[in-house]
C-alpha positions in Angstrom: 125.4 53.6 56.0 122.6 53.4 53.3 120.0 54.7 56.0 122.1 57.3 56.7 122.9 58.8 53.3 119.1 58.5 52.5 118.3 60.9 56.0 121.2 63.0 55.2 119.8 63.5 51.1 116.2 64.2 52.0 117.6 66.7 54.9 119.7 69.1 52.1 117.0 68.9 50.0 114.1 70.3 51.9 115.5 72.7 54.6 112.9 75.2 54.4 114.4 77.7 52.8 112.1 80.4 51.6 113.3 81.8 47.8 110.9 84.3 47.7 109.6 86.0 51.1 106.1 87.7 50.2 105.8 88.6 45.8 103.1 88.1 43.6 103.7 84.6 41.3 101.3 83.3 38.2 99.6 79.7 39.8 97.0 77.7 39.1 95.9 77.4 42.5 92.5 75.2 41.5 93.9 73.4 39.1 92.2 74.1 35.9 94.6 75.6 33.6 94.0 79.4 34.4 96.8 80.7 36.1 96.2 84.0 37.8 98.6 85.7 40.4 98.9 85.5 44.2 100.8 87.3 46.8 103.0 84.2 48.0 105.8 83.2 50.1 107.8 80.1 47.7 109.8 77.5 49.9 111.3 73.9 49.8 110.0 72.7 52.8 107.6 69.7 51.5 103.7 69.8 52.1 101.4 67.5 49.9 98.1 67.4 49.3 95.5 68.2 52.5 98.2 70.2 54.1 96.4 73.8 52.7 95.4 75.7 55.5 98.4 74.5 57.7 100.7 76.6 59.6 104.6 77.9 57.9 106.6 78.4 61.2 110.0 80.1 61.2 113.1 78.6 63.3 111.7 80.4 66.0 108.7 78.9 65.9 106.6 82.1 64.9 103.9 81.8 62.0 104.7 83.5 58.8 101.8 81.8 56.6 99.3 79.5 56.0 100.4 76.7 53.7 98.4 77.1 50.0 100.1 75.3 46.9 102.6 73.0 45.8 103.9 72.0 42.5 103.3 68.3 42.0 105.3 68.0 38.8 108.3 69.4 40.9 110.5 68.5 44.2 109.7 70.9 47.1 108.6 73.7 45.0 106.2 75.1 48.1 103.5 78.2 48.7 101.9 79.8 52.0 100.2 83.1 51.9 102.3 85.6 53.6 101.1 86.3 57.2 99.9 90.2 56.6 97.8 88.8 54.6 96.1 86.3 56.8 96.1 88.1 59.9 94.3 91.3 58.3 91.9 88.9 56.9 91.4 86.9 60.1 90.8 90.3 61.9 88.4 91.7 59.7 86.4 88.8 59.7 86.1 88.4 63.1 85.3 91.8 63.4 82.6 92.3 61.2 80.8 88.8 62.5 80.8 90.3 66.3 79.4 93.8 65.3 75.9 93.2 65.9 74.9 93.3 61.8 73.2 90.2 60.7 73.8 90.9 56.9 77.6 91.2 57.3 79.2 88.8 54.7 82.9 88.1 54.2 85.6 90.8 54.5 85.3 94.1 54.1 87.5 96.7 52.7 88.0 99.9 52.6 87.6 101.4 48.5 90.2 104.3 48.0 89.8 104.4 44.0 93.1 104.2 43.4 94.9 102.4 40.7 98.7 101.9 41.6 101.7 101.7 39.4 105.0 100.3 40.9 108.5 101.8 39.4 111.9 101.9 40.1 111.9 98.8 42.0 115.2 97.6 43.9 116.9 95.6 46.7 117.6 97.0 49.8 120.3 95.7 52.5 119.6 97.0 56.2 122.4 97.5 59.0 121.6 94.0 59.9 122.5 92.7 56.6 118.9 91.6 55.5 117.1 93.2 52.7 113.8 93.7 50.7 112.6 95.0 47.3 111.5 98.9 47.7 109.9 100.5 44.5 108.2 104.0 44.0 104.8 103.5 44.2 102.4 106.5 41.7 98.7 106.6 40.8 97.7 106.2 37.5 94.2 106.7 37.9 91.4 108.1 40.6 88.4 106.9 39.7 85.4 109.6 39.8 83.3 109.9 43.3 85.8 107.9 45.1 87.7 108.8 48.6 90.9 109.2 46.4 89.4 111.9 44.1 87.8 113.5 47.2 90.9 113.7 49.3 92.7 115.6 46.1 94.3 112.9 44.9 95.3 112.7 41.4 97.1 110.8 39.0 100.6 111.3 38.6 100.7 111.5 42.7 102.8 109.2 44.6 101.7 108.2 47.8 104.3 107.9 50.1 102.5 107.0 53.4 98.7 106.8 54.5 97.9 107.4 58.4 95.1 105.6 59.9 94.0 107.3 63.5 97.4 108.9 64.2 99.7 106.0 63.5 101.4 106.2 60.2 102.3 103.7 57.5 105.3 104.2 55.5 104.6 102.9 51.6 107.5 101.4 49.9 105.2 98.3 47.9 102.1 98.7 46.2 100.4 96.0 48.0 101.0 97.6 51.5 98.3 99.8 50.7 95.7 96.5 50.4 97.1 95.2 53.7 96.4 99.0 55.7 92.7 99.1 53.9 91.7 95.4 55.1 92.9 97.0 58.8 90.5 99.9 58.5 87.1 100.4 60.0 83.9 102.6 59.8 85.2 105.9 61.7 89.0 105.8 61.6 90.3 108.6 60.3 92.8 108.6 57.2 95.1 110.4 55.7 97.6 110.2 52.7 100.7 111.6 52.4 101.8 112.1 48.8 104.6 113.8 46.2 103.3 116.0 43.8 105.8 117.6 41.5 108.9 117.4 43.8 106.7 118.3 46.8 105.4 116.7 49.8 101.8 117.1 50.7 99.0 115.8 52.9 95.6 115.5 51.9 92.8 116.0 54.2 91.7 114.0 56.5 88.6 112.1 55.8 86.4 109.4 58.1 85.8 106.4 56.6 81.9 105.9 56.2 80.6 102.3 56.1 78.3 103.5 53.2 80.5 105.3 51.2 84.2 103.5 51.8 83.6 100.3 52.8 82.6 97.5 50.1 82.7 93.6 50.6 85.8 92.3 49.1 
């Protein structure tokens, strides 16, 4: 009976439940008392130390993250980076290190120039009964001689949706856009659509150059 209340404790306790799906949360990932934030999924399935880098599996068995962080000073407190994350970054690195350029280090991204603000953020339950935060996403600055300011971009615009060779990208989070950028490559073709005092526009479309829009991040 003892051996069975002990399985059946350490079962409730670490389920896997994930508490937050893919937000940004404050950690001192190296340990040395600066705390900075990460895009994170949190969840009480237990990991200890040398299990970074590890696959986070759903009940399905697909991958939803790679295993980053745990809280030693608490039970089960657990962190992965979110799979859009890793996959864009997988993918870029592989691309760049097959595209014939020695001097190719790292990821690239593409530089739009764009600072974000988020607003108005809320939950939102879909016909299957799951939801996700939304928020209005604006620009509160276009830096000078960037892609933004050259498509007509301004601040005080919010961006909506970008479109990357015909396929479009609705934005309801501010990080989607850093997600679509690491997905971009020297001679797609993009294009933002954007509100601009109660009116829905579309910039140009411009080609990304691997000179001008594409910097090592």
């Amino acid at each position: 009976n003892q051996t069975l209340y002990t399985f059946l404790c350490i079962n409730m306790t670490t389920q896997g439940i994930v508490s937050v799906d893919s937000e940004y949360i404050s950690l001192d990932i190296d340990e040395d008392g600066i705390y900075e934030s990460y895009r994170s999924i949190r969840f009480d399935a237990a990991i200890y130390s040398g299990n970074s880098g590890g696959g986070l599996f759903n009940t399905q068995g697909g991958l939803i993250g790679i295993t980053n962080a745990v809280i030693t000073t608490s039970e089960n407190i657990c962190y992965a980076i979110p799979l859009s994350i890793v996959s864009g970054v997988a993918d870029n690195i592989i691309y760049y290190a097959n595209d014939g350029d020695d001097t190719t280090q790292g990821v690239y991204a593409a530089q739009t120039g764009l600072t974000l603000e988020e607003r108005n953020a809320k939950y939102s339950l879909d016909s299957s009964g799951y939801g996700a935060i939304i928020e209005d996403v604006y620009i509160t600055a276009v830096e000078s001689g960037s892609l933004a300011e050259d498509l007509g971009l301004a601040a005080g615009d919010r961006p909506v949706a970008v479109t990357i060779n015909g396929t479009r990208h609705e934005l309801t989070r501010s990080f989607e856009l850093d997600e679509l950028l690491l997905t971009a490559r020297a001679g797609d073709e993009i294009v933002f659509t954007y509100e601009r005092d109660g009116q829905t526009a579309e910039t140009q479309s411009c080609t990304l150059s691997a000179e001008e829009h594409l910097e090592a991040a």
